[in-house]
KOLPALUM-880125 format. One line per 5 residues: number of its first residue (from 1); for each residue x, y, z of C-alpha. Coordinates in nm, 4 decimals. Example, Ala and Ser with C-alpha at 12.3 -4.5 7.8 and 13.67 -1.06 7.14 Angstrom:
2
1) 1.2300,-0.4500,0.7800; 1.3670,-0.1060,0.7140 .
***
This chain:
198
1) 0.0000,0.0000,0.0000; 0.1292,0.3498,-0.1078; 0.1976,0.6153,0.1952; 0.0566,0.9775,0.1390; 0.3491,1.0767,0.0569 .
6) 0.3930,0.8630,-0.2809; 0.0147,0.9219,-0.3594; 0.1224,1.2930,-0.3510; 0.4751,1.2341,-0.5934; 0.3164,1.0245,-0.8081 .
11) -0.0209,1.2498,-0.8879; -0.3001,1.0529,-0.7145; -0.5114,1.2065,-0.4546; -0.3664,1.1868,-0.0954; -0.4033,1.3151,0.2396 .
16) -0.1309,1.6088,0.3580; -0.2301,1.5301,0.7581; -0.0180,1.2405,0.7760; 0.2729,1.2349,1.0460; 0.5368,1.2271,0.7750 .
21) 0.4307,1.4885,0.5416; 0.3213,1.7083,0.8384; 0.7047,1.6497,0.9559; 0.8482,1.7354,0.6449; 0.6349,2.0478,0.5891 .
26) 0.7728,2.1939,0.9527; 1.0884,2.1002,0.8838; 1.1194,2.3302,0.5984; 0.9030,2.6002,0.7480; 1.1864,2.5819,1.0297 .
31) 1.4711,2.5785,0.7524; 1.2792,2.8821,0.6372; 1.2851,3.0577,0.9135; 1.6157,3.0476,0.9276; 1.6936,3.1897,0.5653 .
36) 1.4432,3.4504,0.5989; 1.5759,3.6179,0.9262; 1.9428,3.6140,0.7778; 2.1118,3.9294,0.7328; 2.1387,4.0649,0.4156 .
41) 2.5349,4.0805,0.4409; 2.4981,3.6518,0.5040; 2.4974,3.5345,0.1584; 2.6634,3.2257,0.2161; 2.4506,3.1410,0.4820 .
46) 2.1968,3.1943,0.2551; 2.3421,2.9641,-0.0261; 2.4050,2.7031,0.2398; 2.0235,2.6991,0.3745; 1.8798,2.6662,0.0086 .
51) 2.1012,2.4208,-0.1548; 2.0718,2.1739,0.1817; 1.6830,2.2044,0.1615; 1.6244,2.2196,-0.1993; 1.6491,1.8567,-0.4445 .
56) 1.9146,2.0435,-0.6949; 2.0793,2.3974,-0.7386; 2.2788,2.5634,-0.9738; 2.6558,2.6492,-0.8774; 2.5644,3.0141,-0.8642 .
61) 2.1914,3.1451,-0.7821; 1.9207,3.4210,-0.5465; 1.6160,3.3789,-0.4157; 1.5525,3.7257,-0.2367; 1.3936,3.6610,0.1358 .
66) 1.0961,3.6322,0.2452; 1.0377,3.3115,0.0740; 0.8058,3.0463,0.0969; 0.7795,2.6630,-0.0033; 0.6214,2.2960,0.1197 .
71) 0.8925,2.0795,0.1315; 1.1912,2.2140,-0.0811; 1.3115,1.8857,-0.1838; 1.0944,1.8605,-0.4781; 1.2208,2.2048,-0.6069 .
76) 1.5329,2.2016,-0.8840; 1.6628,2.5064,-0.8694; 1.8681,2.6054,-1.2290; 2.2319,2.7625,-1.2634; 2.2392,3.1816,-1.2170 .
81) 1.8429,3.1786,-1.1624; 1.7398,3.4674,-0.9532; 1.4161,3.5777,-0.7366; 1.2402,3.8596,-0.5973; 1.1071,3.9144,-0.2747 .
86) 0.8092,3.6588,-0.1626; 0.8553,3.4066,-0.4061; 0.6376,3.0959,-0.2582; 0.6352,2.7357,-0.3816; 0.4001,2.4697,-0.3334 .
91) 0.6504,2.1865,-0.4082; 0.4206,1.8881,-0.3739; 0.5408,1.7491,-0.6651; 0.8712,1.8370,-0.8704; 0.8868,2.1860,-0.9260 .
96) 1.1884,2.2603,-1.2134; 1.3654,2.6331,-1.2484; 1.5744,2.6370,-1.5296; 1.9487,2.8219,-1.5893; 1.8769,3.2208,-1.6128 .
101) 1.5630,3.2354,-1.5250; 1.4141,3.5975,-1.3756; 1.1413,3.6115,-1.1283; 1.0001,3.9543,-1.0255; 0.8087,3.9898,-0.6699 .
106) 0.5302,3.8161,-0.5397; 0.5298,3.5366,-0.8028; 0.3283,3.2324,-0.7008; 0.4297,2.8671,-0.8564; 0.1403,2.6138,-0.7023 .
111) 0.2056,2.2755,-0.7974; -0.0400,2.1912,-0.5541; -0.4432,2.1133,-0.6134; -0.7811,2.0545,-0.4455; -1.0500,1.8955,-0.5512 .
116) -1.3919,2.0896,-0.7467; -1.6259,1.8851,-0.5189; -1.6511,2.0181,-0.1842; -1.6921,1.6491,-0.0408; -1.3558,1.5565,-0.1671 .
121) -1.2144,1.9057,0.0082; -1.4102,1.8071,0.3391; -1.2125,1.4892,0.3395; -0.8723,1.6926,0.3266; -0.7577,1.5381,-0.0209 .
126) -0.5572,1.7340,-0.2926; -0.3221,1.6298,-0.5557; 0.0110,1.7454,-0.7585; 0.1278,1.7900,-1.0852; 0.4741,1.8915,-1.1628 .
131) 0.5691,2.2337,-1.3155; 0.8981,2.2885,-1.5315; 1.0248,2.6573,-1.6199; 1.2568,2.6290,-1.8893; 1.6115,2.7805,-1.9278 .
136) 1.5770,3.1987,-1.9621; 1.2452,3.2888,-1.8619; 1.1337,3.5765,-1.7354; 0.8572,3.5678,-1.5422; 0.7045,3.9037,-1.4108 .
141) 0.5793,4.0561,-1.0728; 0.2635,3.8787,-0.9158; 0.2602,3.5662,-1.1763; 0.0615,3.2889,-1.0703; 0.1652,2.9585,-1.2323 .
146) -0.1028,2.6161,-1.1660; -0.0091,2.2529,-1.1450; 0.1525,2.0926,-1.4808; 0.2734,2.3763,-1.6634; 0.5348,2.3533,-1.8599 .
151) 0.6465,2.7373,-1.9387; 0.8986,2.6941,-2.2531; 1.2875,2.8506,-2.2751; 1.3463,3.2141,-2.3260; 0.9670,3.3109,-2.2821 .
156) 0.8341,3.6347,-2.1230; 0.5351,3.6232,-1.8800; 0.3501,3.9694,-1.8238; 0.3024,4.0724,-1.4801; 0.0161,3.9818,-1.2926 .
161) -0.0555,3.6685,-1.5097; -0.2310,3.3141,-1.4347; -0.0966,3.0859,-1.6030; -0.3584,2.7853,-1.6445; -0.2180,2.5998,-1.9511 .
166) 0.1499,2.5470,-2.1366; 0.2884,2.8294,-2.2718; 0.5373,2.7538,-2.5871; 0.9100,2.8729,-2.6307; 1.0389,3.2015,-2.7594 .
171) 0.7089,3.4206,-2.6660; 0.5465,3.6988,-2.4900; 0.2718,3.5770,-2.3076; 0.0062,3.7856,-2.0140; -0.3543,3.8117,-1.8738 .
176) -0.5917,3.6166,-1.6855; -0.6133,3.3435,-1.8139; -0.2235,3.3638,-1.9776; -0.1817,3.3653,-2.3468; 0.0482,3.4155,-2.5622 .
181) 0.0304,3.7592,-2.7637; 0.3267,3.7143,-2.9755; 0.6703,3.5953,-3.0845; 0.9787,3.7043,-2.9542; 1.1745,3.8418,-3.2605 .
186) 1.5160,3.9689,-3.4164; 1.3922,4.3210,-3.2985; 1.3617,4.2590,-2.9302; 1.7554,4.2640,-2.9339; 1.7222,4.6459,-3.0418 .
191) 1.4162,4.7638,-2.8426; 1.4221,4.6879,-2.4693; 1.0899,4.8871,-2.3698; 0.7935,4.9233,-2.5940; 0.9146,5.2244,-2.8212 .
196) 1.2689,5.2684,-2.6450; 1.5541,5.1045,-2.8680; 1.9302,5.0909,-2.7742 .
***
């Protein structure tokens, strides 16, 4: 018989309450704690925290403090990727950052789920679906990215955007729900805001 905790890795339903996933949550809220009440001059510290609580890092990366995730071990943390402040993770399944990726404040990755029926909610079941970022994306201030979304390489998410479904390579994507509302393009190397070019 599976325990909660492989129900919850594997995508079925499962129960967060038990012991051991109640553990593990606290232990990383404690780990937290920690990182976030670091001074700013304690990067190492910082560095050290992350890469002992996380699955993978990067040699080099930043996350700004406060953040915010379940477990930590399910998050894979890419080479010179950098967040803002209050970055929070639902890691309940594998949560993948790319190399170079850009975060702004306040984004919100929730690879975690309940169920539409309130009878499954009253019974204190959710679910998981992994969510990959892929090498240089920038994702802007107050994003909100659901369970199993893939976001593709060198993409551009607006700020404030929900991100409900996959969003392809080498595009600008924003709004509520997310879609894409055009290519990246030979220009964008000239013109880094709207009508301002180098």
């Amino acid at each position: 018989m599976k325990s909660e905790k492989q129900k919850m890795l594997d995508g079925e339903l499962y129960s967060s309450c038990g012991d051991e996933l109640l553990k593990e949550r606290q232990h990383a809220k404690e780990v937290l704690f920690d990182f976030n009440n670091l001074r700013p001059s304690e990067v190492e510290k910082r560095y050290e925290i992350l890469k002992g609580l996380f699955g993978k890092t990067g040699e080099k990366f930043f996350i700004e403090s406060p953040f915010q995730c379940a477990y930590g071990y399910n998050i894979f943390w890419g080479a010179n990727s950098y967040a803002n402040y209050n970055l929070t993770i639902l890691d309940c399944c594998v949560v993948t950052i790319g190399d170079n990726v850009m975060m702004g404040p306040n984004v919100n990755i929730f690879g975690a789920g309940h169920p539409v029926h309130p009878t499954l909610r009253s019974m204190d079941l959710e679910y998981g679906f992994p969510i990959t970022i892929e090498d240089n994306v920038w994702i802007g201030g107050g994003t909100t990215i659901n369970a199993n979304i893939t976001i593709g390489e060198n993409t551009v998410i607006g700020s404030g955007s929900v991100v409900t479904k996959d969003i392809p390579a080498n595009v600008i994507a924003v709004g509520n729900p997310c879609k894409v509302i055009r290519k990246i393009t030979e220009e964008d190397k000239i013109r880094y805001f709207k009508d301002r070019y180098i």
